[in-house]
Structure formats: structure tokens, C-alpha cells
N, C-alpha and C positions, 0 to 999 in steps of 0.2 A: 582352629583357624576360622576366623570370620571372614566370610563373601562381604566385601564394598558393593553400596547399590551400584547398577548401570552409570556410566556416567550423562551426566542429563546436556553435555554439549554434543552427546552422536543419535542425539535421539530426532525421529523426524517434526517431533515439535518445536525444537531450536533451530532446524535445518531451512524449517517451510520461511521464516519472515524475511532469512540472508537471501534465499532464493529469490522472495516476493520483490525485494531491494535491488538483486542483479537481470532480473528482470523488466522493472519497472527502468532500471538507469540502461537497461538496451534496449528498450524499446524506444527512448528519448534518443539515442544517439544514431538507431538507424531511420529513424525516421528522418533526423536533422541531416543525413547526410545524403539521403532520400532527394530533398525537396529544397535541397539548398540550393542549387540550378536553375528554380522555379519560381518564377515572380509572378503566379498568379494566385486568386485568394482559396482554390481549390488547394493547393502547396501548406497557403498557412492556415487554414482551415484546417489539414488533416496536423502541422507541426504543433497547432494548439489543442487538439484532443489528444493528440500522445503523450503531451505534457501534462495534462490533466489526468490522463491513465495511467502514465510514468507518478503522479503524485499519489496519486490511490495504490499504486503497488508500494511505491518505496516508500512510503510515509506513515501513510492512515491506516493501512493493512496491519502491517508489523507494531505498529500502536496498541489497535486493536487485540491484535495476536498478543502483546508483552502487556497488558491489562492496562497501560500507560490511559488508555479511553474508558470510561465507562459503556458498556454495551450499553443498547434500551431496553432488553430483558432480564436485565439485573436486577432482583428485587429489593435489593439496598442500595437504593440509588441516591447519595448525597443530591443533588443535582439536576434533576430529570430537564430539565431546558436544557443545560450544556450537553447533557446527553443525545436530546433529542438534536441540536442544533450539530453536532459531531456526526449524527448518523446524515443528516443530511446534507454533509460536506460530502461523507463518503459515497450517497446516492450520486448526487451531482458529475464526482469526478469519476465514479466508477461507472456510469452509463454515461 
């Protein structure tokens, strides 16, 4: 009898980007329901940095994470501008 590998959708490396995405789309939704009562630019000041950190989770993270992005420490780097240019989308919206 042969053992099957592990299967690779219970592993915490497929687990971490669905996380990084349901996190990223709650923290857009409690912040918008947050500051939706609030008409001041303190309100849409913090609803545009959630959005921005909500896109660095759900988006650029899980890219990153599914190799969809070229890291900048990849030594076979087709690309190094888009690369570079990608890492500092990820700087931007993750700080």
C-alpha cells in the first residue's frame, strides 16, 4: 500500500493568503461601517488607509504568497523594474 502526500489544500501555506483576503475584506468592512456616520476628513482619512491595507492583504499579499508577483530577491528575475515597481506598491499600501 502506498501513503498519498499530505494533501497540499490543509497545509498552513494554502491557508495563510484565504486568511490574508478575509482579513483584509474585514477590515474594509468594519472600518466602513465604523465611519460612515462621520463626515469628517479624520473618518475618510482612516476609511482610505483601510482600504489601502485591506488591498495589501487581499490582493498584493496572496499574489506575492501564489508567486503570481516576482519577489526582489529572486535571482531570476525576468523583469527587475516590475518587480521593483510591485514591491513598492506593496510598501505604499502596507505602511
Amino acid at each position: 500500500m502506498q501513503l498519498s502526500p499530505p494533501l497540499v489544500i490543509a497545509s498552513i501555506d494554502a491557508a495563510r493568503p484565504v486568511f490574508m483576503i478575509v482579513m483584509g475584506l474585514s477590515l474594509a468592512i468594519f472600518t466602513w461601517r465604523l465611519a460612515s456616520g462621520a463626515r469628517s476628513w479624520s473618518a475618510r482619512l482612516m476609511v482610505a488607509g483601510s482600504l489601502m491595507l485591506a488591498l495589501g492583504y487581499a490582493v498584493i499579499l496572496p499574489a506575492y504568497a501564489g508567486v503570481l508577483i516576482q519577489q526582489i530577491n529572486d535571482p531570476n528575475l525576468a523583469n527587475p523594474a516590475s518587480a521593483l515597481g510591485w514591491h513598492l506598491v506593496k510598501l505604499v499600501t502596507m505602511n
